[in-house]
C-alpha positions in Angstrom: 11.7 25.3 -25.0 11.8 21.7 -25.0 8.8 19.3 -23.2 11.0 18.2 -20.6 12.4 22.6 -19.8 8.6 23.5 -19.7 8.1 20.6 -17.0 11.3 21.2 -14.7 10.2 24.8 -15.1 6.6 24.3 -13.3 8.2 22.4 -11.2 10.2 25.2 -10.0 7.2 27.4 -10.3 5.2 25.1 -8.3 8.1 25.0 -5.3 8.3 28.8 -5.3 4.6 29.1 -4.9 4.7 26.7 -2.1 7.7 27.9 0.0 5.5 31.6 -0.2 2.6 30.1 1.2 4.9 28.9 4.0 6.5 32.6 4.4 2.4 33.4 5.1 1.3 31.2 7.9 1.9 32.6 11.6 4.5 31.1 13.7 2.1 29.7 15.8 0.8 28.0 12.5 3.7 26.8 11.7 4.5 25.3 15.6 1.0 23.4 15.5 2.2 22.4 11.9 5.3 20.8 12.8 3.5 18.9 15.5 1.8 16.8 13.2 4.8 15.9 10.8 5.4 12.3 11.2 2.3 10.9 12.9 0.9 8.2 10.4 -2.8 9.1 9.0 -4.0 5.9 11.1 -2.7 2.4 12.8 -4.9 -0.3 11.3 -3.6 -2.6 13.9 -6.0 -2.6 16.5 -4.1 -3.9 19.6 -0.7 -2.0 18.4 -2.6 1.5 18.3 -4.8 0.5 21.4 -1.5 0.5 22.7 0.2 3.6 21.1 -3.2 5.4 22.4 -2.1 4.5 25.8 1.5 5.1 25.7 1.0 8.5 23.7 -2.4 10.2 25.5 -4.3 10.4 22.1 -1.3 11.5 20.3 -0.7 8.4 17.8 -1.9 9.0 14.6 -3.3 12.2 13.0 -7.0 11.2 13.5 -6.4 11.2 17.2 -4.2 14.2 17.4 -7.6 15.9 15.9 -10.3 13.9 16.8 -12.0 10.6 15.8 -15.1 11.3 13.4 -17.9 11.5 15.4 -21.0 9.6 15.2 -24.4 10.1 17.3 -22.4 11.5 19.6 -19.9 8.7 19.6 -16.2 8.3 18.2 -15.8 6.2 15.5 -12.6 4.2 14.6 -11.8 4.0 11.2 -13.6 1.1 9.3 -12.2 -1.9 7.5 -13.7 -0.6 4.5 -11.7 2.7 5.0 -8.9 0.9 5.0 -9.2 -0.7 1.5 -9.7 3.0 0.5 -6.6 4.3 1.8 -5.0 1.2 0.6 -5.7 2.0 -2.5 -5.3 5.7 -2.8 -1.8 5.3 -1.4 -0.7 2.3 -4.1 -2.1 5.2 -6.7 0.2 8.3 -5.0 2.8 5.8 -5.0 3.0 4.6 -8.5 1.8 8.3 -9.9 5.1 9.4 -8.2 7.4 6.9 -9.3 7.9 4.7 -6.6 
């Protein structure tokens, strides 16, 4: 079996392991699930996602659909500093997967 077979094969693997992890979560899992597909992880434009906030009660981005970290009691936004992090971890999925 050549390099290239062995890959596409785990790759397969890999898919059928998946789609039967998906055959085990509830149907209410997967309706809670499919309410989250397609909200971004966070708007780092302050006045756009104040506004989003507004317009969508709390249902924006995926921190608000669960819950801004809390803080003394507090919600915290995400920081600038987070940012760079995210930043960065997204320029590394995107080159690691060919884009």
């Amino acid at each position: 079996m050549t390099t290239t077979t062995t890959r596409v094969a785990c790759v397969i693997e890999k898919a059928r392991e998946r789609e039967l992890q998906y055959e085990l979560i509830s149907p209410v899992q997967a309706d809670l699930l499919s309410k989250f597909r397609g909200l971004q992880f966070w708007n780092f434009n302050r006045e756009d996602h104040r506004a989003q906030v507004i317009r969508t009660n709390n249902w924006c981005c995926f921190n608000h659909a669960i819950g801004l970290p809390m803080r003394d009691n507090k919600q915290c936004p995400l920081h600038p500093f987070q940012q760079e992090i995210f930043d960065a971890l997204k320029i590394s999925v995107e080159k690691g997967g060919g884009h």
